[in-house]
N, C-alpha and C positions, 0 to 999 in steps of 0.2 A: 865245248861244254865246260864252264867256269866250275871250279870246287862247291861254289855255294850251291847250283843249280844241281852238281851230283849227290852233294848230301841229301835232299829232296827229295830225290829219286829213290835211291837206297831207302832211305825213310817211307819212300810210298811204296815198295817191293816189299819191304815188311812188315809194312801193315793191311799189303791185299794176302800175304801167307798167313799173317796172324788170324783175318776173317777166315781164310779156309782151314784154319787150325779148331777154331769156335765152330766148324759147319761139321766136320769130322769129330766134335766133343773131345777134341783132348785139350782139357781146361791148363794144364799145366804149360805146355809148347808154344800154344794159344797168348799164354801171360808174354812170355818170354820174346817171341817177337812182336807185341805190341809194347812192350817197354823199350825193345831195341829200335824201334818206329820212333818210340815218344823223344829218346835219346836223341838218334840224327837228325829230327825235327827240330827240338829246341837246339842243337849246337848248332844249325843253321840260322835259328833266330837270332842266335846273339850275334853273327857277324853283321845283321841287319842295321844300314846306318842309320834308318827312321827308327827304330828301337834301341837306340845309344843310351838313351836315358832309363831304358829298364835293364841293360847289358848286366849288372851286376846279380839282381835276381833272377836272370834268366840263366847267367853262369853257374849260379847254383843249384838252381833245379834242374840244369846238364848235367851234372857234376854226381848228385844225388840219383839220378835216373839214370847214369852210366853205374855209378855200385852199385844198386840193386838189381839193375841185369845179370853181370858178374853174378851177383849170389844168385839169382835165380837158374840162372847158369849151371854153376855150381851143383845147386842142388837137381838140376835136370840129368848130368853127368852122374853124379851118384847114385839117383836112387831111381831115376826110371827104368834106364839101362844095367840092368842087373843078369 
């Protein structure tokens, strides 16, 4: 299994937790692994060579969707778990 086809994977393991996060209502955990989804999906697209010519926007919206996780993260770690 090549890197590109495990970031996929990973990316589709966290966005079938994220739907049973949204099935369970906890909107906040819910966020957090479908952003982590969204994350290793587009870092996968950009290694995409038929998408070479969007590679730069598509670095940024990885880029942008890996720090927001992080803070969502963040803020999972401090205030849920109390």
């Amino acid at each position: 299994m090549n890197a590109n086809t495990r970031q996929y994977l990973f990316g589709g393991i966290f966005l079938l937790v994220g739907f049973y996060q949204l099935y369970q209502r906890d909107y906040l955990e819910a966020s957090l692994y479908l952003l982590a989804a969204l994350s290793f999906m587009f870092n996968s697209l950009a290694a995409e060579p038929r998408l070479a010519a969007y590679k730069k926007p598509i670095v940024i919206i990885t880029w942008t969707l890996m720090i927001i996780t992080a803070l969502v993260f963040l803020y999972v770690l401090q205030f849920k778990f109390r």
